[in-house]
Each structure stands twice: as C-alpha cells, then as structure tokens.
C-alpha positions as CSV (number, residue, x, y, z in Angstrom):
1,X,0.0,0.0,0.0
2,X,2.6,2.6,0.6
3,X,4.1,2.2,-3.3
4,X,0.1,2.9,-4.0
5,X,0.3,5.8,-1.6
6,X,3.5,7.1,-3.6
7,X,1.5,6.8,-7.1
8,X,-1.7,8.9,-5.7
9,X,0.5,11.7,-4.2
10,X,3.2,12.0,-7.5
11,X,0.1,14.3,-9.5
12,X,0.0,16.5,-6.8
13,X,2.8,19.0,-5.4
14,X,3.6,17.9,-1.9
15,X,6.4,17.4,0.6
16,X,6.8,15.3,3.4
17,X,7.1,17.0,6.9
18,X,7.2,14.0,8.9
19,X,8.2,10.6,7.9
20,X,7.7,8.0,10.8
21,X,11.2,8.7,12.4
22,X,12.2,9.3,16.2
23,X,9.4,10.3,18.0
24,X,8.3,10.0,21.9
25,X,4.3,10.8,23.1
26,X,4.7,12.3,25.9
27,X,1.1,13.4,26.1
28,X,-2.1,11.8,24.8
29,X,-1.2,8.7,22.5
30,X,-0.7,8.7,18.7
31,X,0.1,5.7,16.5
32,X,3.8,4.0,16.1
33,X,4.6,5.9,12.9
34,X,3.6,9.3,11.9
35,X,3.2,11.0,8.4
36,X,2.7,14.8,7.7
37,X,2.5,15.5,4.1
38,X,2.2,19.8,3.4
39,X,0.7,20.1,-0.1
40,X,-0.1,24.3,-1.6
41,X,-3.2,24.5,0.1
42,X,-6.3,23.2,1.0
43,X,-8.0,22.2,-1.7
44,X,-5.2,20.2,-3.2
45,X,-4.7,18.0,-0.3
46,X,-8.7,16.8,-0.7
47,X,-8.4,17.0,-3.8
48,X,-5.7,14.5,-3.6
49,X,-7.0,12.5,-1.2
50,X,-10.1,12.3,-3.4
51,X,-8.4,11.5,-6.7
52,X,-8.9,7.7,-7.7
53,X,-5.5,6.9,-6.8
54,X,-6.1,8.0,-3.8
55,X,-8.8,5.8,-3.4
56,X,-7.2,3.2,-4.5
57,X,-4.2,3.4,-1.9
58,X,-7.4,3.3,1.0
59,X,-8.9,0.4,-0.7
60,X,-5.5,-1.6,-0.2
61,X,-4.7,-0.4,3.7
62,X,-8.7,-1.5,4.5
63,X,-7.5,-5.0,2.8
64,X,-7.6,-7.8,6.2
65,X,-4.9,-10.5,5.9
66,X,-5.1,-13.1,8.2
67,X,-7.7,-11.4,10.5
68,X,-5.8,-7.9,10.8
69,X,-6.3,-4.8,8.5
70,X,-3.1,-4.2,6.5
71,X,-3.2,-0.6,8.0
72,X,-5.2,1.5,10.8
73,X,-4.9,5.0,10.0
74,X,-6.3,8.2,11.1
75,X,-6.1,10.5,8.3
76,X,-6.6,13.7,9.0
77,X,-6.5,17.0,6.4
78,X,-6.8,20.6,8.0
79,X,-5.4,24.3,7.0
80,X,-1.7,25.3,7.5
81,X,-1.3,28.2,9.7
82,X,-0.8,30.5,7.1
C-alpha cells in the first residue's frame, strides 16, 4: 500500500514534513509511525485525497490479511497556519 500511496501523491505538489522517524508521546497517544505530508493549500490536499489513486491506496490499507487490517490509519486533512 505505501508504493500505491506514492502513485496517488506524485500528481500532486507535496512534501513530506514528517516521515515515521524518532518520535516519543509524551502526552495523549498517537500511532507507532507518523506522516505529515504539506501540499499548496487546502483544496489540493482533498483533492488529492479524493483523486482515484487516492482511493485506490485506501482500498488496499482497508484490505484484512489473516484477521488484521493491512493498515489502521487516522487521516486527518486541515489548513496550515498560514
């Protein structure tokens, strides 16, 4: 799923922030690896995340081998600070 997730996000202009990495929670919890991907604005990240590639990439982390998801994922898109 993550070579699917590298196909959907090529057509659009992005950069990753945060790529899993060393990280400690040291309040609240989060999941074992973390991605932030900044894209120009807005609109192009749903309109990435909408894009059939896109989709495609979800339908393969909500795939269950032997019992477990491939992926759990919280994906979350909101405005930059700008």
């Amino acid at each position: 799923y993550r070579a699917a997730n590298e196909v959907a996000f090529a057509a659009f202009e992005h950069r990753y922030l945060v790529r899993g990495g060393l990280s400690r929670t040291v309040e609240g919890s989060v999941r074992k690896r973390t991605v932030i991907v900044e894209f120009p604005d807005y609109a192009s990240a749903l309109a990435c995340y909408e894009a059939p590639a896109s989709q495609a990439a979800r339908a393969l982390r909500q795939q269950v081998v032997d019992g477990l998801r491939v992926a759990e994922v919280d994906f979350v898109i909101c405005e930059g600070p700008d």
